[in-house]
N, C-alpha and C positions, 0 to 999 in steps of 0.2 A: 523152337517155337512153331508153332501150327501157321502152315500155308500151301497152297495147291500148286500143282506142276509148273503151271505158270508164275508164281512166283508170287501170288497175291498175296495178300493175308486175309484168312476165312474169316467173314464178316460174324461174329456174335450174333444171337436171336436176340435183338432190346426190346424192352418197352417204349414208350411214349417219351418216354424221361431219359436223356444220354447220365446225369449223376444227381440221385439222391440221397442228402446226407440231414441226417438227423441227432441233434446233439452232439455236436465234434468238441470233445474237449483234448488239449492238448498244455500238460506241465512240463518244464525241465528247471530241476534244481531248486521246485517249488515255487516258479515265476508261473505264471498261467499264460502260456503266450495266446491261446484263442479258449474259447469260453460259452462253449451251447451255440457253437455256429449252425443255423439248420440252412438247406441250400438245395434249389429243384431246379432244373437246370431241360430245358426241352430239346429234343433232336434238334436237330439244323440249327438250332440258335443263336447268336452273335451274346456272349454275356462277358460281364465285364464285372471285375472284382477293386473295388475301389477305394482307397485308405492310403496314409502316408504308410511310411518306411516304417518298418517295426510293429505295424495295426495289427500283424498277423496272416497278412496275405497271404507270402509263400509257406507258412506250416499249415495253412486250409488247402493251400493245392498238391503240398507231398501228402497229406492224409490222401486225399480221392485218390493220390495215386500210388498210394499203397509201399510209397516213399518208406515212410513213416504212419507207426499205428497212432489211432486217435488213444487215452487214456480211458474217454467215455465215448457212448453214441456210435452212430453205426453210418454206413455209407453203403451206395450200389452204383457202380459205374458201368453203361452200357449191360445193364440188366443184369450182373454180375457182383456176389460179395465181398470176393476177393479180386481186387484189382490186376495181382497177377495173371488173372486166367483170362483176362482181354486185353493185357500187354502190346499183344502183337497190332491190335486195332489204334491203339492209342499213337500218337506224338507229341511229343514233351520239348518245348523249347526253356531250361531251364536259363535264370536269373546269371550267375556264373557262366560264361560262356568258355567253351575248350576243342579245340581242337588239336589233335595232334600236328608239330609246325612243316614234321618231314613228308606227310600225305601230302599227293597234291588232289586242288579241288574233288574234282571227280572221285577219288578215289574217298577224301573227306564223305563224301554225304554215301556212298556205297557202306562205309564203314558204321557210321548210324541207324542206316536202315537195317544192317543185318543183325544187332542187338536188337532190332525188333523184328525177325525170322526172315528178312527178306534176303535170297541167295544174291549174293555179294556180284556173282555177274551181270545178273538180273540190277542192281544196285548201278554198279557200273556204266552199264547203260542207259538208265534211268537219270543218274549222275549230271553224264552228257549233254545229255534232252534239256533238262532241270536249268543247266547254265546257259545252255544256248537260249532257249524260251525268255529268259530275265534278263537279258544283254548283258548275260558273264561268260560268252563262248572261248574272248578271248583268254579268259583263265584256268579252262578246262588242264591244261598242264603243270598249271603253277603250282609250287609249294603252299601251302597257308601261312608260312613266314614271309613269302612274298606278296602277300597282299596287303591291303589297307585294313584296318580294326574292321572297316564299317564294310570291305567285301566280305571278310572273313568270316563277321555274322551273318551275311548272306547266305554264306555258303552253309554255316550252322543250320538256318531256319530252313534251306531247300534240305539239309536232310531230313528234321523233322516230317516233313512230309514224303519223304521220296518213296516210301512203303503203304504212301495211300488211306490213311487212317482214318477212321469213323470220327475219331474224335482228338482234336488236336486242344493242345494247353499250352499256353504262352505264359512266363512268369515276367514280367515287365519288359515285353521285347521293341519298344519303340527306343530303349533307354539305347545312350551313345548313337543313333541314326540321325544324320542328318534329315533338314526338310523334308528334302526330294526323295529321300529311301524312308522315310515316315511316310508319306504319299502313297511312294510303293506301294507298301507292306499294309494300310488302309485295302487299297484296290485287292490287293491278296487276301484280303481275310473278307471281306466281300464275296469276293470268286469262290471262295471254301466251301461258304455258307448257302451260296446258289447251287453249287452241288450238291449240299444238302448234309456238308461235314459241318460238327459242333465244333464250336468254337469258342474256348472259356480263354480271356487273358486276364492278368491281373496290372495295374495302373496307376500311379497317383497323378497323370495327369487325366482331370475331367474331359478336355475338348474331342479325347480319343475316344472314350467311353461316349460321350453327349453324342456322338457323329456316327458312331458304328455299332452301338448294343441293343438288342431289342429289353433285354433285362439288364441289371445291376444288383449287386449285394454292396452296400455300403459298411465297410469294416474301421471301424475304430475301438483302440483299445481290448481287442479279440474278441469282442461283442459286433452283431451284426444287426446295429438299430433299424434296417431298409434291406429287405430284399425282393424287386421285383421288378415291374415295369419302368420303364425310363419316364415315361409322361404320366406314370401315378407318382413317382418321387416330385416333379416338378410342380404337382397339382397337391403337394403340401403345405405350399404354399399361394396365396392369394394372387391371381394376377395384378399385375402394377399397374394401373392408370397414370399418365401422362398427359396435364391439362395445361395450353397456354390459352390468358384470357388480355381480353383488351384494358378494361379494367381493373386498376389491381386491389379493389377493395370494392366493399358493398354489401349487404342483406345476406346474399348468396353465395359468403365467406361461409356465413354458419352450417351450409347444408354440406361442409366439405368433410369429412372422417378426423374424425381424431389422432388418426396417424400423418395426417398430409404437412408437408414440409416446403417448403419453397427455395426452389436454387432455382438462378439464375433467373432464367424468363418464364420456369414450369415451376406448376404445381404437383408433385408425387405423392403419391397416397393407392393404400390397399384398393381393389374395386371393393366397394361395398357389397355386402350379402344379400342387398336389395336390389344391386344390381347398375345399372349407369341410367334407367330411363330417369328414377325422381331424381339425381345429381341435374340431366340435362335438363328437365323442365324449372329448377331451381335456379341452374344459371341463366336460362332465357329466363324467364321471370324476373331473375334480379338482375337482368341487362350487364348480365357479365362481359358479353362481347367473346363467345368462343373464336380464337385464332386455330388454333389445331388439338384434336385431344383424340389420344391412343393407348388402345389397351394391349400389354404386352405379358404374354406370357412367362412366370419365374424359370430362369436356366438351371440347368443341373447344378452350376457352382453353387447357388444360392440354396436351391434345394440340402447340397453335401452339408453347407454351415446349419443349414435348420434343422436336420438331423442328425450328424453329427456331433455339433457343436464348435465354439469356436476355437479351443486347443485344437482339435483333429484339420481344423481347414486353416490355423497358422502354420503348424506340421507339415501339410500338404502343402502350403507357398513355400515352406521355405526348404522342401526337397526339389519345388520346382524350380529354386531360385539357384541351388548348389548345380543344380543339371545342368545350369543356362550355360555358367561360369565355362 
């Protein structure tokens, strides 16, 4: 694979766009596991691919990467048609994780890099740096049978990068991490993106997505009803108003929305289209007595059920519920 004396790997000429795919269709055995997914994806990006188990996540991320061809529709990754011929740019932290158990660390991530052209001493060294940097120096010797599941992946996700890639792809790498290496691996894919590496991973849990992506594609069912901004999906929905009154009845019950419900001590209800000024001048008119009233923005979870629907977001709890276990 293509890289300079130094060991780099020669950065591709891209456009604007690190992966465009347009109509990705993908059959086996007559099942359609994705279905006209289209997907623009910008340099530097933090994007996030979002769907339970089975939505078709990972056959949308071997298509871009040339894993696996689409049946229909077309793709360009780092400004390239065939995804092989910027191999060397890319890193792939696939779903299945593997490492060989007799490598030790170091020698692990030198070995990933150079499947993607990086010279294996060059690797080596990199290896070292790689562990020391994340406080795994002390395993620079260790077999990968002798670590923990959750270093072991560590050690998986610094090779993904060890060769320096334009453009990294994660297929649900939060999965089996504890808290504190969820944490991490946030602050790391942060850091990627400040340097100005792309960053696609795929997810079923929201709060990683909601915290870290500047875009998302919402996948359910190999269909992709949302793809784009994080605060355009959440602005699909109406903000919530939040109203406790001193009063709990009066004249200026009637100026409340048709949707408004009452728990506890609040009133919940859509903000109206008109907006909160004629609600407030209805409730001082009819001496409702405002104690507190707050307008709350909808979260991405809420956004996923209102796009998605409510199969795809039982789907999603109860992949997040088998994780917990």
């Amino acid at each position: 694979m293509a890289g300079n004396e130094s060991g780099m790997a020669t950065k591709p000429a891209t456009s604007s766009l690190a992966i465009e795919a347009r109509g990705l269709v993908k059959r086996f055995d007559g099942f359609t596991a994705v279905d006209g997914v289209d997907l623009t994806v910008a340099e530097g990006a933090i994007y996030g691919i979002l769907g339970p188990n089975g939505a078709g996540k990972t056959t949308t991320l071997r298509m871009l990467l040339g894993i696996i061809d689409p049946d229909e529709g077309t793709r360009r990754v780092l400004g390239a048609e065939r995804p092989h011929d910027v191999a060397h740019a890319i890193g792939y932290l696939p779903e299945e994780r593997g490492l060989y158990p007799s490598m030790k660390a170091y020698e692990a991530i030198a070995f990933v890099g150079a499947l993607r052209g990086l010279p294996l001493a060059e690797g080596r060294k990199r290896g070292k740096a790689l562990l020391e940097e994340h406080g795994l120096g002390y395993a620079v010797d260790r077999q990968i049978r002798q670590l923990s599941k959750g270093m072991a992946q560590q050690v998986q996700l610094l090779g993904t990068l060890v060769h320096e890639p334009q453009l990294v792809v994660f297929d649900e790498p939060f999965s089996g991490l504890d808290a504190i290496n969820q944490g991490k691996l946030e602050v790391m894919i942060r850091a990627l993106a400040a340097k100005g590496t792309t960053v696609i991973f795929s997810t079923h849990v929201i709060a990683h997505a909601e915290r870290l992506c500047d875009e998302v594609a919402i996948i359910a069912g190999g269909k992709v009803p949302f793809a784009g901004p994080v605060d355009v999906a959440r602005d699909r929905i109406r903000p919530q108003v939040r109203l406790e009154t001193r009063v709990q009845d009066g004249i200026w019950r009637g100026a409340l929305p048709a949707d408004a419900r009452h728990e506890g001590h609040y009133w919940l209800f859509s903000l109206p289209e008109s907006g909160v000024e004629p609600l407030l001048r209805a409730l001082i008119e009819g001496e409702a007595g405002i104690l507190s009233l707050s307008i709350e923005r909808a979260g991405l979870h809420d956004a996923f059920v209102h796009i998605a629907g409510e199969a795809a977001a039982r789907a999603l709890a109860e992949n997040n519920g088998e994780e917990a276990k």
